[in-house]
C-alpha positions as CSV (number, residue, x, y, z in Angstrom):
1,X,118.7,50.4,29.1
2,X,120.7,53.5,30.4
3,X,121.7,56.7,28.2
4,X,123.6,59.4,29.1
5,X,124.3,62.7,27.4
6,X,128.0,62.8,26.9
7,X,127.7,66.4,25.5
8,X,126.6,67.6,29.5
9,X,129.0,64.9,30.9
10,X,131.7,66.3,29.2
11,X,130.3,69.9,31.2
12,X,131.8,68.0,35.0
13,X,135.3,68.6,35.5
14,X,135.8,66.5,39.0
15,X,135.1,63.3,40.0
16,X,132.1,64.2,42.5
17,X,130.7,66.5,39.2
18,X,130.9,63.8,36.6
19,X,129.4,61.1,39.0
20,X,126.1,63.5,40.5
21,X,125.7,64.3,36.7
22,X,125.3,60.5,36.2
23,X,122.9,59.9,38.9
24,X,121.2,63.2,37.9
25,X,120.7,61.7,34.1
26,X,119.7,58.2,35.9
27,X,118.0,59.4,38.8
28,X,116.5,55.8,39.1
29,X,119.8,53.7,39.8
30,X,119.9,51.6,42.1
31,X,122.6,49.1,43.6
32,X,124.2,47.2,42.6
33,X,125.4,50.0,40.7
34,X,125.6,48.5,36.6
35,X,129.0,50.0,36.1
36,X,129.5,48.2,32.8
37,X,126.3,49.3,31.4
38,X,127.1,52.9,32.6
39,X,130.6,52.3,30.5
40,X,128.9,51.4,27.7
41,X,126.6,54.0,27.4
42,X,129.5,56.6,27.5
43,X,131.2,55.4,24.6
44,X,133.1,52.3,26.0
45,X,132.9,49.6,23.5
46,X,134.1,46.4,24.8
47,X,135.1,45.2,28.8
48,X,137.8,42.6,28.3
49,X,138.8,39.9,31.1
50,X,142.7,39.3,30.6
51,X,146.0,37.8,32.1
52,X,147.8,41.6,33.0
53,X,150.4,40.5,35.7
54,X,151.2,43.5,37.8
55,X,148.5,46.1,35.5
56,X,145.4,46.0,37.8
57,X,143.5,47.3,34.7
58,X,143.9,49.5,31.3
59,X,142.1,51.8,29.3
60,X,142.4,52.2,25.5
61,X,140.6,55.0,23.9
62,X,140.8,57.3,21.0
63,X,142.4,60.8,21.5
64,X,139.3,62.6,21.5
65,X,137.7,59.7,24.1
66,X,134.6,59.3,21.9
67,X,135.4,55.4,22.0
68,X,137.3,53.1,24.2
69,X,137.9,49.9,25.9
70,X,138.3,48.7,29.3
71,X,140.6,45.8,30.2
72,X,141.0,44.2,33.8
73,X,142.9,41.9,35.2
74,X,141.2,37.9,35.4
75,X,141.6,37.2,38.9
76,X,140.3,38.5,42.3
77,X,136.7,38.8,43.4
78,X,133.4,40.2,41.4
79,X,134.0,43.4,43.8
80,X,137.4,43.9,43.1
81,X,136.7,44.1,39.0
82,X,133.6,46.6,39.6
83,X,136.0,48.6,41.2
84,X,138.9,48.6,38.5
85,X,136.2,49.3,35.8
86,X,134.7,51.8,37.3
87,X,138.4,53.0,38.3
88,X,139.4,53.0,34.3
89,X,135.9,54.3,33.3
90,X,136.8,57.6,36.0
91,X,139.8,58.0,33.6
92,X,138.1,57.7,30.4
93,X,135.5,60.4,31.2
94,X,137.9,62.9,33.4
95,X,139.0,64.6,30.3
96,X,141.9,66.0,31.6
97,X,143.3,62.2,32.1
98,X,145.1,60.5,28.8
99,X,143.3,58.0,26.9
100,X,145.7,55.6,27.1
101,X,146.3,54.3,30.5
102,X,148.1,51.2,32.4
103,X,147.1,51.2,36.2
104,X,149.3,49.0,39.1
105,X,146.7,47.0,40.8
106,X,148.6,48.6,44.3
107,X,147.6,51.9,42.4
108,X,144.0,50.9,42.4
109,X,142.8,51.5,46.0
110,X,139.2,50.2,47.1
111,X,139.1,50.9,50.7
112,X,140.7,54.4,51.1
113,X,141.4,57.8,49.9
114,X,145.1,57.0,49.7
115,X,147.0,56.1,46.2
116,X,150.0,56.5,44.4
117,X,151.4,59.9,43.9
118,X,149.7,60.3,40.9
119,X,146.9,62.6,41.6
120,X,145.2,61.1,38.1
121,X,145.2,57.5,39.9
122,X,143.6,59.3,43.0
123,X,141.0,61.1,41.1
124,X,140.2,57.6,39.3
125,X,139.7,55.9,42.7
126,X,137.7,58.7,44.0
127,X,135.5,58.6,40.9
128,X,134.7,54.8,41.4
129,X,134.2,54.8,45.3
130,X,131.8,57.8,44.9
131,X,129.9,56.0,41.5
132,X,130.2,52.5,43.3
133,X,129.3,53.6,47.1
134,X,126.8,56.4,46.8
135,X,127.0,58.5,49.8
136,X,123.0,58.7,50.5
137,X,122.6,55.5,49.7
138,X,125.3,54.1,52.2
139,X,124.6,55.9,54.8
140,X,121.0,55.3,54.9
141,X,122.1,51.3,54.7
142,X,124.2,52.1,57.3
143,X,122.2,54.1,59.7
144,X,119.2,51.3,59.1
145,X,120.8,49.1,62.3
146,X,123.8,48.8,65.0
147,X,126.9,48.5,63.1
148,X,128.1,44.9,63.1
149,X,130.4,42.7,61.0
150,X,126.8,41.0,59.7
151,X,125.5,43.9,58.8
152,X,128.5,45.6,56.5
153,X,129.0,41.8,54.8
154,X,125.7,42.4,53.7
155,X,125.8,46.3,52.6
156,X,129.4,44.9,50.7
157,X,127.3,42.0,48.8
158,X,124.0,44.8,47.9
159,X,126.7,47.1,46.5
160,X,128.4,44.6,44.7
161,X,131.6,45.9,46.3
162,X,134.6,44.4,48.6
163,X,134.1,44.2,52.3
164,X,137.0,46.1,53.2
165,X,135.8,49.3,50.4
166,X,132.5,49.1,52.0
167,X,133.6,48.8,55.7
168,X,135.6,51.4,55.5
169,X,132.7,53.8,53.8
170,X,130.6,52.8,56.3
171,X,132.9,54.0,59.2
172,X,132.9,57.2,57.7
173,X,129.2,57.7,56.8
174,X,127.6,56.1,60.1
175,X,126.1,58.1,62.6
176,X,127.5,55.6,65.0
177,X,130.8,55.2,66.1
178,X,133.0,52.2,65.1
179,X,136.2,51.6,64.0
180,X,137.8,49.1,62.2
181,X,141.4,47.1,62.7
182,X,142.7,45.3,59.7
183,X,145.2,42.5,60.7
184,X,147.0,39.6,58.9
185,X,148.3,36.9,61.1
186,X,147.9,38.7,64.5
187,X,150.0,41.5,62.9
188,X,148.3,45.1,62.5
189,X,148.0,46.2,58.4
190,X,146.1,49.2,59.6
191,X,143.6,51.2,61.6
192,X,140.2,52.9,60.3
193,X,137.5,55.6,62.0
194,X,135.4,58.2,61.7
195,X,137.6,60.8,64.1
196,X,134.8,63.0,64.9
197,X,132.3,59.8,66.0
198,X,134.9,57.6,67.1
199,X,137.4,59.9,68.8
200,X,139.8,58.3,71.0
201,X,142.9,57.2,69.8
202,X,143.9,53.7,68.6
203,X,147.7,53.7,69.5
204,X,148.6,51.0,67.0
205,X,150.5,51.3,63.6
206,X,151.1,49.1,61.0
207,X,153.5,46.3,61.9
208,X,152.1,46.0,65.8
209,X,151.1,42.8,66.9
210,X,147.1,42.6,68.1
211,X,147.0,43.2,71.7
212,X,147.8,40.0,73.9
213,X,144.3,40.8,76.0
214,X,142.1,40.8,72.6
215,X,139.5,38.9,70.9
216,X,140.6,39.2,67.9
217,X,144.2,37.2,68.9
218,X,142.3,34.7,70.3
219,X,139.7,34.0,67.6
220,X,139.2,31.1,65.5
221,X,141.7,31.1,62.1
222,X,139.0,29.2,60.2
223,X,137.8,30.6,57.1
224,X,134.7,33.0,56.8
225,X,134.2,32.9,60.5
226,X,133.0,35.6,62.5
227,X,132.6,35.9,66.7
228,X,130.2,37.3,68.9
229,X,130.0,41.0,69.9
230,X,131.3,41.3,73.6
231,X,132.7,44.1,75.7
232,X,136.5,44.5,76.1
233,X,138.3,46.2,78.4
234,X,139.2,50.1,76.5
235,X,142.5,49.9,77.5
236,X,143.0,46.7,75.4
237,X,142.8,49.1,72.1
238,X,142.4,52.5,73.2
239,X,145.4,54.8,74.2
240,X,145.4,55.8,78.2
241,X,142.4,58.0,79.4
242,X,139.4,56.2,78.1
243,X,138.3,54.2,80.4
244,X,134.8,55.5,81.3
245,X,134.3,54.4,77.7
246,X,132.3,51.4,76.6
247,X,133.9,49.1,74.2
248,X,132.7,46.2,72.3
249,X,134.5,44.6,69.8
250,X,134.1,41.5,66.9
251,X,136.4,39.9,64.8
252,X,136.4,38.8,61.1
253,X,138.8,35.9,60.0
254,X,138.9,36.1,56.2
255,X,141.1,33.5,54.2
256,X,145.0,33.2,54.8
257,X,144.6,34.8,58.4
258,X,143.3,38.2,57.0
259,X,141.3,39.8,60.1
260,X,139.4,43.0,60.6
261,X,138.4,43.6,63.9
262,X,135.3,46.2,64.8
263,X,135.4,48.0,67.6
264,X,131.9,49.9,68.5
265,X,131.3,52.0,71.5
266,X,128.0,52.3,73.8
267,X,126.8,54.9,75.7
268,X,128.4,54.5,79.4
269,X,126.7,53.0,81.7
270,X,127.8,55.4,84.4
């Protein structure tokens, strides 16, 4: 059973403070991190499933935020709910947040540092990425082999977290450099790296089609499949000027032709 000492909680004014204070009080967590026991155990009474449309998740709490409840939305994946509790559970404890609040799911953001305008949406996301995806722990899952599409659908599963969330934390806590290009239906959603592992540029924005010359254009459209790592030509995804670089990439097809593409580079060969 955890506990935790609201009186000191309530001592942590940022996100980083209030969640190092949580793993300081509960030095033996472990993930899966139990984000609804950790909610409970701060004064959050009930986490409700319901039918919220466009509201990703609320939180309803008292006006001192002693007490409160949790409610996200029914649908989307296991991951996708650990992160909107954790999310509402980053506003109930930031003190400086209302008690009452009604998030956009598009305000809730798994994979990224980016959100709505609202810096009290951003600090919730940061809150739930840092309580969710420990930084030593990630890395150190991370770092344990090569980086491959295998390997972060298993870290995702462990941290009971999305792929994308998790893919995206890994590119940034890896000693090893690999980016990441999310796609739906050959067309380019967005591009993701570590810039001071993975340093050349990846001249595509969102709206670009997947180059003509790449795997990931070619690749099966089935369901849950994933190809083999080869080497590509640099020029394929890198901008001009890198081509004494080694590339590899490896595709992803997820469902309704949602892609991610990794792209991994090895030490030339000469």
């Amino acid at each position: 059973m955890i506990t935790l000492d609201r009186m000191d909680l309530a001592d942590c004014f940022t996100p980083e403070d209030i969640v190092n204070e949580i793993f300081r009080q509960c030095p033996t967590l472990m993930p899966p991190i139990p984000v609804c026991e950790i909610a409970k155990a701060t004064g959050i009474k009930d986490i409700i499933e319901r039918d919220l449309a466009s509201i990703g998740g609320m939180l309803v709490a008292d006006e001192e935020k002693n007490t409160g409840i949790i409610l996200h939305h029914t649908s989307g994946p296991i991951g996708r709910k650990r992160f909107t509790i954790g999310h509402e559970l980053g506003h109930f404890l930031l003190l400086h947040h209302g008690a009452n609040q009604s998030c956009l799911a598009s305000n809730i953001k798994e994979g990224s540092s980016a959100s709505s305008n609202a810096k009290a949406e951003t600090e919730a996301n940061e809150f739930a990425q840092r309580l969710l995806m420990p930084d030593s722990f990630v890395a150190s899952s991370i770092n344990s082999s090569l980086p491959d599409i295998e390997l972060l659908c298993d870290i995702s599963i462990t941290f009971g977290v999305s792929f994308e969330a998790m893919s995206n934390k890994c590119a940034l806590s890896s000693n090893y450099p690999f980016a990441l290009v999310y796609s739906h239906k050959g067309i380019v959603r967005y591009c993701w790296r570590n810039r001071n592992l993975f340093t050349p540029k990846i001249p595509l924005k969102r709206g670009d089609r997947l180059p003509d010359s790449s795997q990931a254009i070619r690749f099966s459209q089935n369901e849950d499949s994933i190809s083999h790592i080869q080497s590509v030509d640099p020029s394929c995804w890198l901008e001009p000027g890198n081509d004494h670089i080694s590339l590899e990439e490896q595709t992803f097809t997820q469902k309704d032709g949602y892609q991610v593409t990794l792209l991994r580079i090895k030490e030339s060969t000469g």
